[in-house]
MIVO-999186 format. One record per atom (N, C-alpha, C, O, CB): residue number from 1; residue in three letters; atom name; x, y, z. Coordinates in steps of 0.1 Angstrom, whole numbers. Glycine has a CB too. Layout:
residues N
n,res,atom,xx,yy,zz
NUM,ala,CA,X,Y,Z
...
***
This chain:
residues 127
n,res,atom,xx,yy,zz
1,unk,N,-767,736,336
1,unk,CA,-770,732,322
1,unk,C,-785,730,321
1,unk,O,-791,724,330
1,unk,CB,-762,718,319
2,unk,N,-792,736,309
2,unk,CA,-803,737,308
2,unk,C,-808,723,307
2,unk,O,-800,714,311
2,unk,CB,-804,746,299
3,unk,N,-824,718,302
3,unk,CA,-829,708,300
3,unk,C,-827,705,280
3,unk,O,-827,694,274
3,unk,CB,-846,710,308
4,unk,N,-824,717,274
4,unk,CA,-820,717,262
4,unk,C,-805,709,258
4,unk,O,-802,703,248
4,unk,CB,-821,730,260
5,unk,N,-798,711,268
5,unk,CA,-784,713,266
5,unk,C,-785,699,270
5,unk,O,-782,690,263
5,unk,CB,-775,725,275
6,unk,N,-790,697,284
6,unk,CA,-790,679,283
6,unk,C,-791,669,274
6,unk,O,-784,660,269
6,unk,CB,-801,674,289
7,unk,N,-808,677,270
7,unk,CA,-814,664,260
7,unk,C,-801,665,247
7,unk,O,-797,654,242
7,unk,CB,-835,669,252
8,unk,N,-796,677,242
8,unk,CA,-784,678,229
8,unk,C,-776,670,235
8,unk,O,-771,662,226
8,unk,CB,-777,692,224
9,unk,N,-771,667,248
9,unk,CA,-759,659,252
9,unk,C,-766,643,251
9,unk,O,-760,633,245
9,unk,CB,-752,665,269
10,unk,N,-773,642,256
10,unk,CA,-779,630,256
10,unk,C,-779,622,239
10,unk,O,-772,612,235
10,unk,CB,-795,635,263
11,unk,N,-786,628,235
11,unk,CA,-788,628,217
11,unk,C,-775,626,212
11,unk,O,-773,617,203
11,unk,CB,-795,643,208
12,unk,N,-766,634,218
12,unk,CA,-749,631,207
12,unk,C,-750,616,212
12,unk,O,-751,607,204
12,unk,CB,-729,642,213
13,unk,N,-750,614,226
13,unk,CA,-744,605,233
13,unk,C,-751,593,224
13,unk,O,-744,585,219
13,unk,CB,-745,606,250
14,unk,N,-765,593,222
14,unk,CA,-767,581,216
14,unk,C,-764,580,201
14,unk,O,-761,569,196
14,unk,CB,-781,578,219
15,unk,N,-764,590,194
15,unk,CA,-762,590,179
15,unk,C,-746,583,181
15,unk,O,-745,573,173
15,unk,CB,-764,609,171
16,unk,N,-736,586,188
16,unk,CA,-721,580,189
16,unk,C,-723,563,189
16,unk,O,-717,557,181
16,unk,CB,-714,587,205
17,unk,N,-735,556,202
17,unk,CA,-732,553,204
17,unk,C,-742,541,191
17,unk,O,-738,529,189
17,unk,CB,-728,557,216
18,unk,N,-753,547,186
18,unk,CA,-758,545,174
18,unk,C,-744,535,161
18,unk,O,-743,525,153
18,unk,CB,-763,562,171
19,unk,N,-736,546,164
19,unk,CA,-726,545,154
19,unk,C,-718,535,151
19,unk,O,-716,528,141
19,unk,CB,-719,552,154
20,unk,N,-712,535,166
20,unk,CA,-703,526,174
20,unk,C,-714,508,169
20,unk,O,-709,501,160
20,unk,CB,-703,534,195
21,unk,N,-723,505,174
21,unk,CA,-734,498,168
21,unk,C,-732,494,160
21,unk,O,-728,482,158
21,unk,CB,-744,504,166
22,unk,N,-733,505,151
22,unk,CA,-735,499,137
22,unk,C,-722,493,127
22,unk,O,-720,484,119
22,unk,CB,-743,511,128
23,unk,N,-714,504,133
23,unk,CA,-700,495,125
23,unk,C,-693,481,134
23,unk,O,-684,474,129
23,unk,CB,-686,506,122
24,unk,N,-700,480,151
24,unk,CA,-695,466,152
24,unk,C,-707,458,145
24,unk,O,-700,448,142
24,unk,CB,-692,461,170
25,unk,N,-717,455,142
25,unk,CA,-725,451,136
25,unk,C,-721,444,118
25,unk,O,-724,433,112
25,unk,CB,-732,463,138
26,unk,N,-712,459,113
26,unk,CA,-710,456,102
26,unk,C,-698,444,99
26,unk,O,-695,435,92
26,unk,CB,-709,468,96
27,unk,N,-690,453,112
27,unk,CA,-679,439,111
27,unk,C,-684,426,114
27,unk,O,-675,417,113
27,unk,CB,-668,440,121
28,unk,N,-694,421,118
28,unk,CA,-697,410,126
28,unk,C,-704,403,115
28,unk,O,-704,390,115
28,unk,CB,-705,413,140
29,unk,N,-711,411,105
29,unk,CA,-714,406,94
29,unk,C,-703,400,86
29,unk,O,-702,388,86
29,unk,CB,-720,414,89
30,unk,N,-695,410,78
30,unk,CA,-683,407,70
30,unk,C,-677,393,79
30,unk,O,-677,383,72
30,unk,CB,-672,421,68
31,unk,N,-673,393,88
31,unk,CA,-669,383,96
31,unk,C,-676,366,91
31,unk,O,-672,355,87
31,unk,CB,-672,389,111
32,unk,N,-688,372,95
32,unk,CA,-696,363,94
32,unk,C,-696,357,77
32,unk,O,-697,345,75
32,unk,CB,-709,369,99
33,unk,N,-695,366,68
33,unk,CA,-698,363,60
33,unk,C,-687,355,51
33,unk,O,-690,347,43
33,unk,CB,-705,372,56
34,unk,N,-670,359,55
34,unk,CA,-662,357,51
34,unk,C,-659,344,57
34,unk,O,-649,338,52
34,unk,CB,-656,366,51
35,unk,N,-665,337,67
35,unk,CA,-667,329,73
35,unk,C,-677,313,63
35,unk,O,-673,302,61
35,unk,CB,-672,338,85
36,unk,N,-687,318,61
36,unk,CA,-697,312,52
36,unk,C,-687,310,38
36,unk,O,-688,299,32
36,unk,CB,-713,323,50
37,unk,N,-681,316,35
37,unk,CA,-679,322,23
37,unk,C,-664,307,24
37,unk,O,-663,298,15
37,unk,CB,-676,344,22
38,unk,N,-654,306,35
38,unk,CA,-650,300,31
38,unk,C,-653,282,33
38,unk,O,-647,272,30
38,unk,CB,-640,306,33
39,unk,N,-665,285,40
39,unk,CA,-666,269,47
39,unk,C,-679,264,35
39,unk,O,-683,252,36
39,unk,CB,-672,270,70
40,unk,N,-685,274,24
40,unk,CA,-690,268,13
40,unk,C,-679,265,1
40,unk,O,-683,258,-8
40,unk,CB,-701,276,8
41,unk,N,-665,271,0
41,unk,CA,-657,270,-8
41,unk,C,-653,260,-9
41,unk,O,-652,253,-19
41,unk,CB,-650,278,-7
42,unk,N,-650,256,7
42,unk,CA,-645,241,13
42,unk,C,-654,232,9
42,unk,O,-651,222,2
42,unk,CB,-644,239,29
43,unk,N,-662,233,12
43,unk,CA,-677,225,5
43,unk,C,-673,219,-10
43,unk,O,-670,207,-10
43,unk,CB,-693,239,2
44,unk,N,-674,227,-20
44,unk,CA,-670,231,-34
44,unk,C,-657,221,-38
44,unk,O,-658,213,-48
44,unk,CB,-665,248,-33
45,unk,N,-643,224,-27
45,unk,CA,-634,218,-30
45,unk,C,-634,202,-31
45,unk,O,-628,195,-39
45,unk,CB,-625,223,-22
46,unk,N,-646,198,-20
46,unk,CA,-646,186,-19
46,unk,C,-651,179,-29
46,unk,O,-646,169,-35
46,unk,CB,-650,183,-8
47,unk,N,-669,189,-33
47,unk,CA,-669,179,-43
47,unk,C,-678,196,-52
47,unk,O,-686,204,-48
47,unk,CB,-679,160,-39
48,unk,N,-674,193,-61
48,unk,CA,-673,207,-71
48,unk,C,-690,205,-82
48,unk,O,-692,210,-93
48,unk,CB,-653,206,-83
49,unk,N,-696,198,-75
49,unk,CA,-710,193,-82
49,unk,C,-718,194,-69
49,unk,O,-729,188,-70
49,unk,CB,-710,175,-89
50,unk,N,-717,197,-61
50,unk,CA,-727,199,-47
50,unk,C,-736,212,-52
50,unk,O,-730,223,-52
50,unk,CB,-716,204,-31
51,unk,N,-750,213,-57
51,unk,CA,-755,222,-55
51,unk,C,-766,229,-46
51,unk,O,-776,235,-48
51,unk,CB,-756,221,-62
52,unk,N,-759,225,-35
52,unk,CA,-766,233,-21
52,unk,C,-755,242,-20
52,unk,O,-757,254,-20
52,unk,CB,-770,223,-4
53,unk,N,-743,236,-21
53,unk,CA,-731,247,-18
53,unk,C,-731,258,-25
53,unk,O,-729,270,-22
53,unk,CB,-718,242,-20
54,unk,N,-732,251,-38
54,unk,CA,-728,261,-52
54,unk,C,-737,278,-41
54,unk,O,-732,289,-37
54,unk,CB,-741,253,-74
55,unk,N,-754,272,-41
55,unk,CA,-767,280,-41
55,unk,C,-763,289,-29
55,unk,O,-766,300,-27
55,unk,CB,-782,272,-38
56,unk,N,-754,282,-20
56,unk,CA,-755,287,-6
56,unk,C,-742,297,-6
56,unk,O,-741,305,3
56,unk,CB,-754,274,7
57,unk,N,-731,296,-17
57,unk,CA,-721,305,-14
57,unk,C,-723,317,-26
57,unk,O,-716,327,-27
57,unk,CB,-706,298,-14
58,unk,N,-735,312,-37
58,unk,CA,-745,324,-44
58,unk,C,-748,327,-31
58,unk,O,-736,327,-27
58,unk,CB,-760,320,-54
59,unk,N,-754,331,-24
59,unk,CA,-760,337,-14
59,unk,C,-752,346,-4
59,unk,O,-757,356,2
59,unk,CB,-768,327,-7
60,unk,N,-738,343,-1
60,unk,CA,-730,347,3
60,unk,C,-723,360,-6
60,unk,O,-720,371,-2
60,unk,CB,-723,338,5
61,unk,N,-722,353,-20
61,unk,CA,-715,365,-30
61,unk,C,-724,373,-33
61,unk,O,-719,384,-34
61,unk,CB,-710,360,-44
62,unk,N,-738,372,-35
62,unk,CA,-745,386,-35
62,unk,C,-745,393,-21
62,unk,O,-745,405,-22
62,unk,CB,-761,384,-39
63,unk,N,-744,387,-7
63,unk,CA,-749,399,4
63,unk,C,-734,402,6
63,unk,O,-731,407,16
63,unk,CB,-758,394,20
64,unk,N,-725,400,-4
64,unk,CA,-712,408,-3
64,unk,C,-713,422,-18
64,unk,O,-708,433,-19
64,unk,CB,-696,394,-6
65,unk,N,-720,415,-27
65,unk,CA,-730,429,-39
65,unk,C,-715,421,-50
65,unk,O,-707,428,-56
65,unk,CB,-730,457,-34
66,unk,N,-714,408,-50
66,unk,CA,-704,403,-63
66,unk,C,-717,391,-71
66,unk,O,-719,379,-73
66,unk,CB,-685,390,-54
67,unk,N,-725,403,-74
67,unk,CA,-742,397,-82
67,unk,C,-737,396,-98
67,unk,O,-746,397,-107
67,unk,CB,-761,412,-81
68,unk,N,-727,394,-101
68,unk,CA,-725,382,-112
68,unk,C,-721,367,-111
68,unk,O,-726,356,-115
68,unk,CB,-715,385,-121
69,unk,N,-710,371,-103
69,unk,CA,-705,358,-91
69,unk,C,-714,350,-91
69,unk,O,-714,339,-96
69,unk,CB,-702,361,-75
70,unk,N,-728,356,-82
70,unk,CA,-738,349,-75
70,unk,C,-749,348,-83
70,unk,O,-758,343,-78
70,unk,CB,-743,356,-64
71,unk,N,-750,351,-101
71,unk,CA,-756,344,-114
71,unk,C,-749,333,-119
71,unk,O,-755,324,-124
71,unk,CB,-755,354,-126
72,unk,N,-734,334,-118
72,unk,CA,-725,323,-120
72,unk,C,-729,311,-116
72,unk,O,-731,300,-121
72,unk,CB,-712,326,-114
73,unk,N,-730,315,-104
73,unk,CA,-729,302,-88
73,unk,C,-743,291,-93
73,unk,O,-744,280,-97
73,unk,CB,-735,313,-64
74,unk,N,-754,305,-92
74,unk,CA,-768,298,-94
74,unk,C,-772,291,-106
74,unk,O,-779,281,-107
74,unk,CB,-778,308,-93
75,unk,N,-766,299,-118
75,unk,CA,-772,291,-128
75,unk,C,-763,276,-129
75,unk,O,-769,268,-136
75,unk,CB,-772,300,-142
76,unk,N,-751,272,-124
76,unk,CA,-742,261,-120
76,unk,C,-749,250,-115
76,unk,O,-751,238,-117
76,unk,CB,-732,265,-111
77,unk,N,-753,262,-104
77,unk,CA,-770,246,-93
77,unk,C,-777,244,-101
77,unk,O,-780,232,-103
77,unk,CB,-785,249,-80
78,unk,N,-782,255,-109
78,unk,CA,-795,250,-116
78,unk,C,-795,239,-126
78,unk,O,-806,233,-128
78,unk,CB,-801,261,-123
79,unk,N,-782,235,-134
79,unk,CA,-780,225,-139
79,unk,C,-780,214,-135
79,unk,O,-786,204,-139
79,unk,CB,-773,225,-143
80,unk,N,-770,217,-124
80,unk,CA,-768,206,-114
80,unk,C,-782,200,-107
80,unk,O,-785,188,-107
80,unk,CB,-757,212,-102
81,unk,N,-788,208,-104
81,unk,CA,-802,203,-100
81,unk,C,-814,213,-103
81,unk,O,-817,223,-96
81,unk,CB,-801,199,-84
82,unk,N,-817,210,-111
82,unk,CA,-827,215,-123
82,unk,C,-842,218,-112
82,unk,O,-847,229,-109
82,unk,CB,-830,199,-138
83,unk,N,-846,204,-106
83,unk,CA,-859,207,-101
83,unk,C,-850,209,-88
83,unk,O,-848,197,-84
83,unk,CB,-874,195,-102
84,unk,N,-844,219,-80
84,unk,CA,-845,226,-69
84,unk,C,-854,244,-69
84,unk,O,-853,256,-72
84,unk,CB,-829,225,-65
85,unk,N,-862,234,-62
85,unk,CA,-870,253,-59
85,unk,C,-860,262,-56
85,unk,O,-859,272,-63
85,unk,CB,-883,255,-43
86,unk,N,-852,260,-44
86,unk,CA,-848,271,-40
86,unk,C,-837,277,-46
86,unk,O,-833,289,-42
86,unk,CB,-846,270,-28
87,unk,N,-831,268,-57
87,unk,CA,-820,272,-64
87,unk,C,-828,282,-78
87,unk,O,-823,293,-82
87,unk,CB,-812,257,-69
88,unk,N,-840,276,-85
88,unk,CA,-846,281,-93
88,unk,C,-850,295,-85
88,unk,O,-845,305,-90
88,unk,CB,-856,272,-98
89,unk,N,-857,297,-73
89,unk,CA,-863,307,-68
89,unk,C,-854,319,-66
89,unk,O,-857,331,-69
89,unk,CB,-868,304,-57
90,unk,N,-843,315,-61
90,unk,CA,-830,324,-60
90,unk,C,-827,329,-74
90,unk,O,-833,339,-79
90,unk,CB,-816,316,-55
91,unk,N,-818,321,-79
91,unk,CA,-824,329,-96
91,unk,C,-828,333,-102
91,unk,O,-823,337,-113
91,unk,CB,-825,331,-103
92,unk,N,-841,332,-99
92,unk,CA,-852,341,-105
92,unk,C,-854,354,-103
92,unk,O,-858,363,-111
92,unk,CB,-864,335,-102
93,unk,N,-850,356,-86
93,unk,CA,-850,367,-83
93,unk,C,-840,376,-85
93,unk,O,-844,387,-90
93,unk,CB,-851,366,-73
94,unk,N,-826,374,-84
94,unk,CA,-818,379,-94
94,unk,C,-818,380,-107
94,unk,O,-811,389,-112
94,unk,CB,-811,375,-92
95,unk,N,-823,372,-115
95,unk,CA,-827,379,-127
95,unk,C,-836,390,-130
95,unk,O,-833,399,-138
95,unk,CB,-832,371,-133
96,unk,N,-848,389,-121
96,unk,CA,-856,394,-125
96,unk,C,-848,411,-121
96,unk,O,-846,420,-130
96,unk,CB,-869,387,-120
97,unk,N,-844,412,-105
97,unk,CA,-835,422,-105
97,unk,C,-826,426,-112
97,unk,O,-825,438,-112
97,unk,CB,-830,421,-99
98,unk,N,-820,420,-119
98,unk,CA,-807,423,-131
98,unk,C,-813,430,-144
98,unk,O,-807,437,-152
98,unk,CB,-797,407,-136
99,unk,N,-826,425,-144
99,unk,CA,-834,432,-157
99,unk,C,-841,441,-154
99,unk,O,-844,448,-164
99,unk,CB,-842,425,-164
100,unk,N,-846,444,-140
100,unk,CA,-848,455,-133
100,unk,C,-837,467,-140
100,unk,O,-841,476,-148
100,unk,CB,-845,452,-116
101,unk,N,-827,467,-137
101,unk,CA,-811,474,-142
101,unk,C,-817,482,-152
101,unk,O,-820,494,-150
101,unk,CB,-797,462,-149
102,unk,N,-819,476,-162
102,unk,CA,-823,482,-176
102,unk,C,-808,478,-183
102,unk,O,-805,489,-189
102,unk,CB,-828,502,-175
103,unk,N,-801,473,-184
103,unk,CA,-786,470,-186
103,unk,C,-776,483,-181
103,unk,O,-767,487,-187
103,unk,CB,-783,467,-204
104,unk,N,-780,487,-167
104,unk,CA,-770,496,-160
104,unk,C,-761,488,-153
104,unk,O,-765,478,-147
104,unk,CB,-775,505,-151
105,unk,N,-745,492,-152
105,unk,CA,-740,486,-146
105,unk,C,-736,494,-133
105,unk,O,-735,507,-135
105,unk,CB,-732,480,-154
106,unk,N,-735,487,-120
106,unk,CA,-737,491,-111
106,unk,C,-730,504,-109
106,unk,O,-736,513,-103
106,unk,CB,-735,481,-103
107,unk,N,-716,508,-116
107,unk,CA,-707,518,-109
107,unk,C,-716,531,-117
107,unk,O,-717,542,-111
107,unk,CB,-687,516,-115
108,unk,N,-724,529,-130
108,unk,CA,-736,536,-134
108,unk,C,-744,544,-129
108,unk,O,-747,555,-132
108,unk,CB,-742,531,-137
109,unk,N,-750,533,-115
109,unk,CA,-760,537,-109
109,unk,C,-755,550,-101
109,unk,O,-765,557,-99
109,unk,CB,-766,526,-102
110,unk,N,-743,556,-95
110,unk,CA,-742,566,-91
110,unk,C,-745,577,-97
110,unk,O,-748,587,-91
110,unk,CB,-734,567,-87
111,unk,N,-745,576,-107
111,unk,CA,-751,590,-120
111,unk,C,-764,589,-123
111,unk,O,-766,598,-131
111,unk,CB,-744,590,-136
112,unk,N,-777,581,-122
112,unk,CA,-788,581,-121
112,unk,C,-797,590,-109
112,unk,O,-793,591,-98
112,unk,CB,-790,569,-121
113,unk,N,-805,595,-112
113,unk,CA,-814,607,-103
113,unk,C,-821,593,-95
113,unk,O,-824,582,-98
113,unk,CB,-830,621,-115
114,unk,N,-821,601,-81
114,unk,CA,-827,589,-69
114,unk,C,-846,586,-76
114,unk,O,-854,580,-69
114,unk,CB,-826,598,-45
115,unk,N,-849,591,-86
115,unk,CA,-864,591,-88
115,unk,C,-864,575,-97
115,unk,O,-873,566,-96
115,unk,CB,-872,608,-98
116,unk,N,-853,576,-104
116,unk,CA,-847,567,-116
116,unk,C,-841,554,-111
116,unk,O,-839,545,-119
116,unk,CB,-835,575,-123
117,unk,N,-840,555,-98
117,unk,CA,-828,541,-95
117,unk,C,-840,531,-93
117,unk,O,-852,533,-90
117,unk,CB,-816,543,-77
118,unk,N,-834,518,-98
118,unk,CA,-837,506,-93
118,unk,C,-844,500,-85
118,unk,O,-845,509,-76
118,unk,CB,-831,503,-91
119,unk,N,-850,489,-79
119,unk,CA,-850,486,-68
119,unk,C,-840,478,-61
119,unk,O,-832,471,-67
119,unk,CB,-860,482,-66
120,unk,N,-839,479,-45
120,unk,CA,-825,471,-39
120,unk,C,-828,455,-47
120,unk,O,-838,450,-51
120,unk,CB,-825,468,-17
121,unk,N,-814,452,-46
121,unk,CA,-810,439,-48
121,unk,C,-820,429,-43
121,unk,O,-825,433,-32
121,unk,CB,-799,438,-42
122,unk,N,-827,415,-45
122,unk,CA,-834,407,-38
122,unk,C,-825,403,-29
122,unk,O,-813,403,-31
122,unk,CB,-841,396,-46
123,unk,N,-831,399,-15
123,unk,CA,-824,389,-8
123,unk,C,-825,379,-11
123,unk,O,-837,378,-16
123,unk,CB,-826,388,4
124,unk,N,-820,370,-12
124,unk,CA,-816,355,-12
124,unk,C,-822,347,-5
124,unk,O,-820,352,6
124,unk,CB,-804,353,-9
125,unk,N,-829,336,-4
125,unk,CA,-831,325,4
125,unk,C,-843,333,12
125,unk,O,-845,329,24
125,unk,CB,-817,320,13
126,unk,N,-850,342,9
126,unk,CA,-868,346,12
126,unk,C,-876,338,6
126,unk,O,-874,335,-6
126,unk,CB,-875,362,6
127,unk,N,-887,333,16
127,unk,CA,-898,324,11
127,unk,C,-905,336,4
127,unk,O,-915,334,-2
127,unk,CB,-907,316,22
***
C-alpha cells in the first residue's frame, strides 16, 4: 500500500471517527439539556414567580431553537424582576436578533440566498 493510500485510509479513519464524536457529543448535549430543562420546570412548579428559573429555562428553550418560548420565559422575568441585568441582557439579545429576522419566520429562512441570511441566534447568558 502506497504512502497515498495510507494517508486516504488514515483520513477516512479519522473523518468516521470525527463523526462518531460529534453525534456522541450531540447526544450528550440534548441529554444535558433535557435534563436542565426539566429540573428548571421543577423549579417553576414550585414556585411559578422565580425569575432566575423562568431566565434559566429561557436559556434552555432557545439552545433547543424554541426562541419564542425563550421571549415568553424572558419577558415573564423581566416583570418579575425588572432591575435584573442578566434577565434584561438576555432579552435584549434576543430581540435584537428577532429583529435581525426582518419578520422571517424561521421555516422561511431555508428559501433565503446564504448572502441574505441572518446572523446565528445570540447565545444566552454571554457577558
Amino acid at each position: 500500500m502506497g504512502l497515498r493510500m495510507k494517508f486516504a485510509s488514515a483520513h477516512s479513519l479519522l473523518s468516521v471517527c470525527l463523526v462518531a464524536l460529534s453525534a456522541n457529543a450531540f447526544a450528550q448535549d440534548q441529554t444535558r439539556l433535557e435534563a436542565n430543562q426539566f429540573r428548571f420546570e421543577h423549579q417553576l412548579r414550585v414556585n411559578p414567580f422565580d425569575p432566575a428559573a423562568l431566565n434559566n429555562l429561557a436559556v434552555v428553550k432557545a439552545a433547543q431553537g424554541r426562541y419564542g418560548d425563550a421571549r415568553d420565559l424572558l419577558e415573564r422575568a423581566a416583570r418579575l424582576a425588572p432591575l435584573s441585568e442578566e434577565v434584561r441582557a438576555n432579552l435584549g439579545r434576543l430581540t435584537a436578533w428577532e429583529a435581525s429576522l426582518g419578520g422571517v419566520s424561521k421555516p422561511e429562512l431555508a428559501e433565503i440566498a446564504p448572502s441574505r441570511l441572518p446572523p446565528e441566534p445570540p447565545a444566552l447568558w454571554q457577558p
